[in-house]
C-alpha positions as CSV (number, residue, x, y, z in Angstrom):
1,X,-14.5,106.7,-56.0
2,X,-17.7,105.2,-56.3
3,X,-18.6,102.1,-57.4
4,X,-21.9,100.0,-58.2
5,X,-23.0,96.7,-59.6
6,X,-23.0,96.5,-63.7
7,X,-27.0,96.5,-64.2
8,X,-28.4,92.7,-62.4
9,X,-25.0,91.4,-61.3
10,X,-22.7,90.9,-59.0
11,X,-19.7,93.0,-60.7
12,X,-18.8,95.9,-59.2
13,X,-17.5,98.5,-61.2
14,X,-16.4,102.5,-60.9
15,X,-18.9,105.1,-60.9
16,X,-16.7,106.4,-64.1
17,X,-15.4,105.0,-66.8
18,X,-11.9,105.0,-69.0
19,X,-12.7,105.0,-72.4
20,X,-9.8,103.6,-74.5
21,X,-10.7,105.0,-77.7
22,X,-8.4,107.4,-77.4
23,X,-5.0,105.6,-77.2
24,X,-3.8,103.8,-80.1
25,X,-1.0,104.2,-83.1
26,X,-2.3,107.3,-84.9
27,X,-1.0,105.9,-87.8
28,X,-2.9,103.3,-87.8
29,X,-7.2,103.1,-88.9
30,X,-8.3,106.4,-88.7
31,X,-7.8,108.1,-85.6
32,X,-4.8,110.7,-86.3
33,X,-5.6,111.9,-83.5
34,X,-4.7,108.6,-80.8
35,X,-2.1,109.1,-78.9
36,X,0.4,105.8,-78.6
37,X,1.8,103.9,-75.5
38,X,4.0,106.1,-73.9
39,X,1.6,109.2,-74.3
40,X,-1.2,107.1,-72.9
41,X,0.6,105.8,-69.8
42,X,0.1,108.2,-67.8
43,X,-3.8,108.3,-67.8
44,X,-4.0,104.6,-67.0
45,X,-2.0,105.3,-63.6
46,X,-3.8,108.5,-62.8
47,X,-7.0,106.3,-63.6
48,X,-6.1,103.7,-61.0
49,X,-5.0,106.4,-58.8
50,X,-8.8,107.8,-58.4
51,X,-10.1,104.4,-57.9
52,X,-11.0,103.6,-61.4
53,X,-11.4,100.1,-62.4
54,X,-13.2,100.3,-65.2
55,X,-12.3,100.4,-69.0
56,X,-13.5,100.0,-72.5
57,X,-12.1,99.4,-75.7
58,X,-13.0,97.8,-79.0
59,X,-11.4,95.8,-81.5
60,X,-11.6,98.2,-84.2
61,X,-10.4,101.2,-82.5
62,X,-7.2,102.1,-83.7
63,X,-7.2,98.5,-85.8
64,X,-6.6,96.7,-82.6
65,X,-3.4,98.7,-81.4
66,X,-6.5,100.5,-78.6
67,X,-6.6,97.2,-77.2
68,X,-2.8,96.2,-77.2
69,X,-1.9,99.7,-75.4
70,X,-5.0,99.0,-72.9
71,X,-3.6,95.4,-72.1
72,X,0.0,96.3,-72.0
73,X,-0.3,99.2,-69.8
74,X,-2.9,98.4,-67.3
75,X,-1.4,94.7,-66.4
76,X,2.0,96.1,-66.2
77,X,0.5,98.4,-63.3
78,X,-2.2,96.2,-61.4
79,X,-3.3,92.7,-61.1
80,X,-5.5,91.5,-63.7
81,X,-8.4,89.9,-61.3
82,X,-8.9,93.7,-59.7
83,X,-9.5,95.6,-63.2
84,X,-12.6,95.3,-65.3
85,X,-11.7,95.0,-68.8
86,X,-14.9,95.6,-71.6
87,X,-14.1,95.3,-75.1
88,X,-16.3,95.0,-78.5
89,X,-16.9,92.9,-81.2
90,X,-18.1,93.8,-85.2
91,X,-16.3,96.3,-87.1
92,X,-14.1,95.7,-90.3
93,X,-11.0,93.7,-88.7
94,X,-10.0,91.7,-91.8
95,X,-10.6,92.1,-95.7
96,X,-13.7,90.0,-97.4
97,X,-16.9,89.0,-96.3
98,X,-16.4,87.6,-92.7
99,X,-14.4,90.2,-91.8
100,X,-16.7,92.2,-89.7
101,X,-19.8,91.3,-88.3
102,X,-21.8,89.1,-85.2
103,X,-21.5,85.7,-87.3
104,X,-20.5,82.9,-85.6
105,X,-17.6,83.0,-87.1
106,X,-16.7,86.8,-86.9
107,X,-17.2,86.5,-83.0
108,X,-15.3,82.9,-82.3
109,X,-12.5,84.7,-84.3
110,X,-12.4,88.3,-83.0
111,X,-12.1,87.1,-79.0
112,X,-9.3,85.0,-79.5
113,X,-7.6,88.1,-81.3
114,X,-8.9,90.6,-79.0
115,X,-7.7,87.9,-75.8
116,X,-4.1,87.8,-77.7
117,X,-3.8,91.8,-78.1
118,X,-5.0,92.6,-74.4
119,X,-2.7,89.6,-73.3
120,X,-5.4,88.1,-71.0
121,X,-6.9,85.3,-70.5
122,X,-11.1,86.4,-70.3
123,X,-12.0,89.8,-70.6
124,X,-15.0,90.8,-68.5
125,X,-17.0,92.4,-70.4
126,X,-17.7,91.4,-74.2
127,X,-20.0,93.8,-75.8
128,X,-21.7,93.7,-79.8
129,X,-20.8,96.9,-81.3
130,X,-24.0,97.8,-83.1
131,X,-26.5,95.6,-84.5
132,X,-25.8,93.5,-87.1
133,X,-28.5,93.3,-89.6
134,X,-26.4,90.7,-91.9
135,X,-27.0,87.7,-89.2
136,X,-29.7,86.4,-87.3
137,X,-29.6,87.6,-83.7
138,X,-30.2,83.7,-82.6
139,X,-27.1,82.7,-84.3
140,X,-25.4,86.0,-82.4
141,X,-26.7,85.2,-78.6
142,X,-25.3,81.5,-79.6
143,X,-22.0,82.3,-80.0
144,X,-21.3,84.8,-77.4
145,X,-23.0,82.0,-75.1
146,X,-20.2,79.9,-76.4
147,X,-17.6,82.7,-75.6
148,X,-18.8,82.9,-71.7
149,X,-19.3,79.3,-71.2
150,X,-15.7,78.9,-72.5
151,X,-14.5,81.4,-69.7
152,X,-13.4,83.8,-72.4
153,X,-15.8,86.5,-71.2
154,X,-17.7,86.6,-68.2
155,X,-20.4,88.9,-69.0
156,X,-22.2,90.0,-72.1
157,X,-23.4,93.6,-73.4
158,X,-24.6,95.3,-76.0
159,X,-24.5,98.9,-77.9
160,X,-26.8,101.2,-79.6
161,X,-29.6,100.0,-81.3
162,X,-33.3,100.2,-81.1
163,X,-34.8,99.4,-77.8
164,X,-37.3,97.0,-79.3
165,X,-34.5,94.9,-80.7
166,X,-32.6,95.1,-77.4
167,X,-36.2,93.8,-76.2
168,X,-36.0,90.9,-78.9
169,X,-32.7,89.8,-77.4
170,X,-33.1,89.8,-74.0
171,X,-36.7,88.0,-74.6
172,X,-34.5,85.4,-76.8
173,X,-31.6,84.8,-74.7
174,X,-34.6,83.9,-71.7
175,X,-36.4,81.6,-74.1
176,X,-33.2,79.4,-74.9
177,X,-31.1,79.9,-71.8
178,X,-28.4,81.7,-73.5
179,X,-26.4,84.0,-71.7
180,X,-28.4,87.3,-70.9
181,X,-26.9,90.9,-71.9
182,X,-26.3,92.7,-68.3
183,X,-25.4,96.4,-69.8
184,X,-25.7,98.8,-72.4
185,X,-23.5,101.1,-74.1
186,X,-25.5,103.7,-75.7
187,X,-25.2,107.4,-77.1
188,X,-26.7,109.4,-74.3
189,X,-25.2,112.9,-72.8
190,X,-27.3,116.6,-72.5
191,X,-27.3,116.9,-76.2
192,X,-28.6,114.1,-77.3
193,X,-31.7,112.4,-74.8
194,X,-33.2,110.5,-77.3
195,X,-32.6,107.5,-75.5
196,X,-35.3,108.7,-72.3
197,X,-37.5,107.9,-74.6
198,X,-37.9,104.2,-75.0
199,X,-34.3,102.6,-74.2
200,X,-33.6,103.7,-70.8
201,X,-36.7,102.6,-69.4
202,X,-36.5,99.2,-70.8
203,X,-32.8,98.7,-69.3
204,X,-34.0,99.8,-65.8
205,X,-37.2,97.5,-66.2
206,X,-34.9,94.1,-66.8
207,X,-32.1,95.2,-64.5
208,X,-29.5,96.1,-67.3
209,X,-26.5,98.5,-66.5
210,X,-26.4,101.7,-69.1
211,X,-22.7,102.7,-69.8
212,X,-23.5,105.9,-72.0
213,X,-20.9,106.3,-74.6
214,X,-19.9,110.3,-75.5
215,X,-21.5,111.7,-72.2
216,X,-19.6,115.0,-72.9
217,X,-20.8,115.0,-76.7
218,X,-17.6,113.9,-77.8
219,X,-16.0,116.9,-75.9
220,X,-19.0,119.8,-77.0
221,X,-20.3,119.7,-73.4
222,X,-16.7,120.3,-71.7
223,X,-15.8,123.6,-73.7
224,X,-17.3,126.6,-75.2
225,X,-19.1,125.8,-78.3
226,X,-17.3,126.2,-81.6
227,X,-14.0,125.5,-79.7
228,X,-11.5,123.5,-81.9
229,X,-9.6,120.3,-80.9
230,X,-7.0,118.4,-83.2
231,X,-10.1,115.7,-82.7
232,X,-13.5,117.6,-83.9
233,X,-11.2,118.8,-87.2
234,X,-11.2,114.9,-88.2
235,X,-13.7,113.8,-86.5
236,X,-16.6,113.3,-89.5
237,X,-18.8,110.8,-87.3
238,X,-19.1,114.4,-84.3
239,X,-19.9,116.4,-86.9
240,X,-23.0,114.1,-88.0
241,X,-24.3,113.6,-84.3
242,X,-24.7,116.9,-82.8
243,X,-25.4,120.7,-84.4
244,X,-26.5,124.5,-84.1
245,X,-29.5,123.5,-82.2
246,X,-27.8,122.5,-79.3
247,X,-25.3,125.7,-78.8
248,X,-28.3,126.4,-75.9
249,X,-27.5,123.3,-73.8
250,X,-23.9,124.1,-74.5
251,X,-24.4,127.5,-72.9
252,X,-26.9,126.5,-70.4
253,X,-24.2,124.1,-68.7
254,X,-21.1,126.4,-69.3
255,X,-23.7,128.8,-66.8
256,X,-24.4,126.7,-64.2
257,X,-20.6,125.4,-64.2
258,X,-19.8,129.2,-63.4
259,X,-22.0,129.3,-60.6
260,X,-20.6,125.8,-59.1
261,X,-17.2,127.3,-59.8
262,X,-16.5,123.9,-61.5
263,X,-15.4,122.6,-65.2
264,X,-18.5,122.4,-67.5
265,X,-17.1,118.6,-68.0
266,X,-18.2,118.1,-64.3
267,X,-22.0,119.3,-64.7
268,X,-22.4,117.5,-67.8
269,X,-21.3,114.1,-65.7
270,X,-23.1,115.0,-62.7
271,X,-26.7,115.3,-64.3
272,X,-25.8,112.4,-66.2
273,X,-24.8,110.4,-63.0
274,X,-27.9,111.2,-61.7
275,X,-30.4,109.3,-64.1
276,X,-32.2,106.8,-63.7
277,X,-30.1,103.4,-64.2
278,X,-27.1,104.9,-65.3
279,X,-24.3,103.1,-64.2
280,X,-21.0,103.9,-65.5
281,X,-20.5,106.7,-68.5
282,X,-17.5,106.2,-70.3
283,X,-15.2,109.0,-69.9
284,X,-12.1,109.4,-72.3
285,X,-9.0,111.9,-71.2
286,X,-6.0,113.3,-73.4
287,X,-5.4,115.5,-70.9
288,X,-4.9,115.1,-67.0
289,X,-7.7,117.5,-65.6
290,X,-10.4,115.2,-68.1
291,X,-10.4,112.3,-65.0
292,X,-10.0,115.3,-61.9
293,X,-13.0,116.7,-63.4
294,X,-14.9,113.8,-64.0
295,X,-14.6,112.0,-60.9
296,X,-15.5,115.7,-59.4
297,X,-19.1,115.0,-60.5
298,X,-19.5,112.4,-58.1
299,X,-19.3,115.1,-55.4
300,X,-21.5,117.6,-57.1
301,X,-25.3,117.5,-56.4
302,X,-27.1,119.6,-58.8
303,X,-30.1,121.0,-57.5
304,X,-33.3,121.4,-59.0
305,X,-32.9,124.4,-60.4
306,X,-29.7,123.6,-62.2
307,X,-31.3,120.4,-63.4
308,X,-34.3,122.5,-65.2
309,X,-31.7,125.0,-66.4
310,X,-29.5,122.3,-68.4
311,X,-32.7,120.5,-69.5
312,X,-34.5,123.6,-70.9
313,X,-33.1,124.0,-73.7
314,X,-33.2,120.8,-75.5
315,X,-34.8,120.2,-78.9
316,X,-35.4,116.3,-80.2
317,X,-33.3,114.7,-82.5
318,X,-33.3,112.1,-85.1
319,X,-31.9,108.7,-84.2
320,X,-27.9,109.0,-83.9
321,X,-25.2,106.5,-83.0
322,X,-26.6,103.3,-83.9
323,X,-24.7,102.8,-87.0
């Protein structure tokens, strides 16, 4: 395993990333498709078994049982200092009008819960799912500062959005000597490159880690396309991010995987792992080769021909992911 520091920091963190998303009670929020504690066991070891120390989860996912599974399992296997725990903060936890959001309120609130469901103390990395265009982003920056400075997090992040109000926070957070997002987890993989655009250059310009979220396209990049999974049948949010158009990149990658003699998964991470300022994608696994072939891609060096090849055939897209 690799490992590099989280954007302008001193925190080290695997080259790859455990997504969490993907364990939870199925029964519970909308993600049939979760698998629970005992299912999900086995992923966390093999994950700590290839040198990963990195995961992510949110509040939301699964309605909070993601993060009691994460917490559970992963200090029952290692010491909580040598893991690097990231979760998020503003989706619909609780009924009303401060139940979701970046308030004050909403964030003082959802760390304590998150802290009591991960059974930790601090997590490392506290992240704003989305922007929230209900509250003032000075009233936002306040509170997480409150959150670090009361050791409850030690860093701060932030997720998709447009890059000139990532710009507006940073710029703020300098001005009042809050604490200072260090990473970004944004929707960035072969199928969608949107973010080259504008957001990528901005993170590498003020030292900020990117974390793509779906960098196999929510699994399109890792099969043949049009392949079914008990996942894609539910999953309404896929179906909205990614269509016909991009059967070519599919194709393109599934190619240059033949030639490599490797899983398409592992061409998809290893042109990923090789932009600029990318730090850490976030990799989720319901099955044990998803990790063997993602840590593969930190062994496989594309060369430039492959590189044109998988980049050919892209077509722009509208904005996707921020909401």
């Amino acid at each position: 395993m690799d490992y590099a520091p989280l954007g302008h920091t001193g925190l080290k963190v695997s080259r790859i990333c455990l997504g969490c998303m993907s364990y939870g009670d199925p029964t519970r929020g909308n993600q049939p498709w979760s698998l629970g504690p005992d299912e999900a066991r086995p992923f966390f070891a093999q994950a700590l078994d290839l040198g990963i120390n990195f995961f992510d989860t949110a509040n939301v996912y699964s309605a909070g049982s993601s993060e009691e599974i994460t917490g559970t399992t992963l200090l029952s296997m290692v010491p909580r200092d040598e893991v690097v725990i990231a979760t998020k903060v503003n989706g619909r936890m609780g009924p009303g009008p401060n139940g979701q959001g970046l308030s004050r309120k909403a964030i003082l609130a959802e760390i304590d819960h998150s802290l009591r469901r991960l059974g930790t103390d601090y997590v490392d990395l506290y992240q704003i799912h989305r922007w929230d265009y209900d509250t003032p982003i000075e009233e936002t920056l306040g509170a997480l500062d409150d959150v670090v400075r009361a050791g409850k997090a030690r860093y701060i992040g932030a997720s998709s959005m447009h890059a000139w109000q990532f710009a507006q926070a940073l710029y703020l957070a300098d001005l009042n000597g809050w604490t200072r997002f260090v990473s970004m987890q944004n929707h960035y993989n072969l199928l969608y490159r949107e973010e080259e655009r504008e957001m990528l250059p901005l993170c590498e310009d003020q030292g900020v880690g990117v974390i793509p979220w779906s960098p196999l396209a929510r699994g399109r990049l890792a099969r043949p396309w049009g392949a079914s999974t008990h996942r894609v049948e539910s999953d309404e949010f896929g179906r909205a991010l990614y269509g016909e158009d991009d059967r070519p990149v599919v194709e393109a990658t599934l190619a240059v995987a033949a030639r490599h003699e490797v899983a398409p998964a592992t061409v998809a991470l290893a042109w990923m792992l090789a932009r600029p300022g990318v730090t850490s994608p976030i990799v989720g696994a319901t099955q044990p080769h998803h990790l063997d072939d993602a840590v593969a891609a930190l062994s496989l060096e594309l060369s430039p021909e492959d590189v044109a090849a998988l980049e050919a055939p892209y077509r722009p897209h509208a904005v996707a992911g921020f909401r």
